[in-house]
ZAMI-164347 format. One line per field, with one value per residue (C-alpha): residue number from 0; residue in three letters; chain; x, y, z. Coordinates in steps of 0.2 Angstrom, whole numbers. Example, Ala and Ser with C-alpha at 12.3 -4.5 7.8 and 13.67 -1.06 7.14 Angstrom:
BEGIN
pos = (0:1) $
code = (ALA:SER) $
unit = (A:A) $
xx = (62:68) $
yy = (-22:-5) $
zz = (39:36) $
This chain:
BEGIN
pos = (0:1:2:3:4:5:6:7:8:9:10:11:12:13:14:15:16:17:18:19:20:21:22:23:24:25:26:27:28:29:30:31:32:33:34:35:36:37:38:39:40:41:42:43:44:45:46:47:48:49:50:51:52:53:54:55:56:57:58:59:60:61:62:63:64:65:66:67:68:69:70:71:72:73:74:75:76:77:78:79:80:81:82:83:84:85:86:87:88:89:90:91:92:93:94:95:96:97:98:99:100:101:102:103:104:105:106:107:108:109:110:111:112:113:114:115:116:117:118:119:120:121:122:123:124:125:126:127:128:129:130:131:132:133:134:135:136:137:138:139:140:141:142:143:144) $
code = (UNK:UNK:UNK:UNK:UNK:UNK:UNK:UNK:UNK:UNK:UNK:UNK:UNK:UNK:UNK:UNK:UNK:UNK:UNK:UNK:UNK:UNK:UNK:UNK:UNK:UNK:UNK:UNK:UNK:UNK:UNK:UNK:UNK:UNK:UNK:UNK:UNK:UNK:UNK:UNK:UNK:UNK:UNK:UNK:UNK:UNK:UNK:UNK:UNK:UNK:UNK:UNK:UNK:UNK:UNK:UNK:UNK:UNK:UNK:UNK:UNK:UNK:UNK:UNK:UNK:UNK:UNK:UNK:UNK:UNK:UNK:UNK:UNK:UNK:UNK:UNK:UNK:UNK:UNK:UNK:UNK:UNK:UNK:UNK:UNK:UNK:UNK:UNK:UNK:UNK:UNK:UNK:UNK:UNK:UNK:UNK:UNK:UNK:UNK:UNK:UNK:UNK:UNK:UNK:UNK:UNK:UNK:UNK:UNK:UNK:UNK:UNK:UNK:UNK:UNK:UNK:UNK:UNK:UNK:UNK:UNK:UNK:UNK:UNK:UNK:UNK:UNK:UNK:UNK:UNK:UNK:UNK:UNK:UNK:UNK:UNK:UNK:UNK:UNK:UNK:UNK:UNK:UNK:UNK:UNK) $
unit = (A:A:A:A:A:A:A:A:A:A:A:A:A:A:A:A:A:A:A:A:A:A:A:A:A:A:A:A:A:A:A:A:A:A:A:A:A:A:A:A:A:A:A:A:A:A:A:A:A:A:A:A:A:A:A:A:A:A:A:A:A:A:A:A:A:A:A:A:A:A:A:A:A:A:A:A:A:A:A:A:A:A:A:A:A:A:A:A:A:A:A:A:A:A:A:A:A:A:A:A:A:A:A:A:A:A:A:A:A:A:A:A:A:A:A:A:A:A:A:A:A:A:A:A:A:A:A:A:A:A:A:A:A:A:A:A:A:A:A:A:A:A:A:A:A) $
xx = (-28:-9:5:8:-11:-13:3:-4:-20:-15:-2:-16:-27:-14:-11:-30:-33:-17:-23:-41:-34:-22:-35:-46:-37:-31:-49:-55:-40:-44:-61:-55:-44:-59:-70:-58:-43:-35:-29:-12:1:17:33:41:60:64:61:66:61:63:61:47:52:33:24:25:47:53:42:45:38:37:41:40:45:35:39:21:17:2:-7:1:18:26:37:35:44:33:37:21:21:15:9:20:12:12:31:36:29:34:51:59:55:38:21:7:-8:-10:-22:-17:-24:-23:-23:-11:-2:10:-6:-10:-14:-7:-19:-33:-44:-42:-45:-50:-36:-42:-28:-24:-40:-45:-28:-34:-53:-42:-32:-48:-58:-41:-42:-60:-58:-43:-53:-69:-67:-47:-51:-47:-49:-63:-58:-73:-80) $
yy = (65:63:73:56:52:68:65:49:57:69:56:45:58:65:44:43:61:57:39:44:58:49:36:47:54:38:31:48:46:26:32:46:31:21:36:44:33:31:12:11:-2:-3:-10:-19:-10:-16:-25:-25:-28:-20:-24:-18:-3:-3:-14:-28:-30:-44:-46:-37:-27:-29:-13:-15:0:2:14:20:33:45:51:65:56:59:44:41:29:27:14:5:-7:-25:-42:-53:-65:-51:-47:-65:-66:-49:-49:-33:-32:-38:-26:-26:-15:0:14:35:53:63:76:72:57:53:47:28:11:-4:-18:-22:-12:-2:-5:5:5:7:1:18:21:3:7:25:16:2:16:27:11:6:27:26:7:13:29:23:8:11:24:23:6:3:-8:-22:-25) $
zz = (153:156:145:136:132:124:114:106:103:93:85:81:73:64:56:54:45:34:27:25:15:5:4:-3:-16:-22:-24:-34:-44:-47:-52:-64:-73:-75:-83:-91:-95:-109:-115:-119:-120:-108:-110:-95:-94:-78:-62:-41:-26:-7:10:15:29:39:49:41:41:33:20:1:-10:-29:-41:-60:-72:-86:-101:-112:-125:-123:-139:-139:-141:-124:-116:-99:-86:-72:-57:-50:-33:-39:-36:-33:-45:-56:-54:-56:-72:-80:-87:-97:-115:-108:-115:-101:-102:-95:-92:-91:-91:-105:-95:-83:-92:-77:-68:-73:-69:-74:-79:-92:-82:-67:-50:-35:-21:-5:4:12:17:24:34:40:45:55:64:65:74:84:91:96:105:113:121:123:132:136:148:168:176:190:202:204:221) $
């Protein structure tokens, strides 16, 4: 294995462990929301968009900013990626529902029930079968008689 091959190895598992990590995470967390969430209302308090930086470069992503209230009565404004369907149709002033943790209040869902996200870790499974293609079948070339 050349200087380089090793390099991209060890960059590729360090991609795959960190999205099947965060992929993880953020699927325990959805599934902690959906057992133990607390419905609340939020109010819409503002809206933007941004050029998405990664792969997929010239295309946007949709942020809304949401203010709620816990039980307890603590404010918080949280910013949460969207839909663009969704962001389209929210404006400020707007109340959309919303999902939190009593325990940790800063961690929610927006949405009349919560969904799993498993974006990060259908990412880290593509990079994962992409790493195992790559040096399975990707390895030196035979010449064919």
């Amino acid at each position: 294995m050349r200087h380089t091959s090793r390099g991209l190895v060890v960059v590729m598992l360090i991609a795959v462990g960190f999205c099947l990590t965060r992929g993880l995470l953020d699927l325990r967390a959805s599934r902690r929301l959906a057992a133990e969430g607390v419905a609340t209302t939020a109010r819409v308090v503002g809206k933007h968009t941004e050029l998405h930086p990664g792969l997929h470069s010239g295309t946007y992503v949709h942020y809304l900013d949401v203010e709620y209230r816990t039980r307890a009565g603590q404010v918080l404004t949280q910013h949460d990626r969207v839909s663009e369907r969704w962001y389209r149709r929210a404006m400020p002033g707007d109340r959309v529902p919303a999902h939190y943790l009593p325990g940790d209040p800063a961690l929610h869902a927006l949405g009349a029930t919560v969904h799993p996200d498993f974006r990060w870790l259908l990412m880290g499974l593509v990079f994962l079968l992409v790493f195992v293609v790559r040096y399975a079948f990707g390895g030196k070339h035979r010449s064919c008689p």
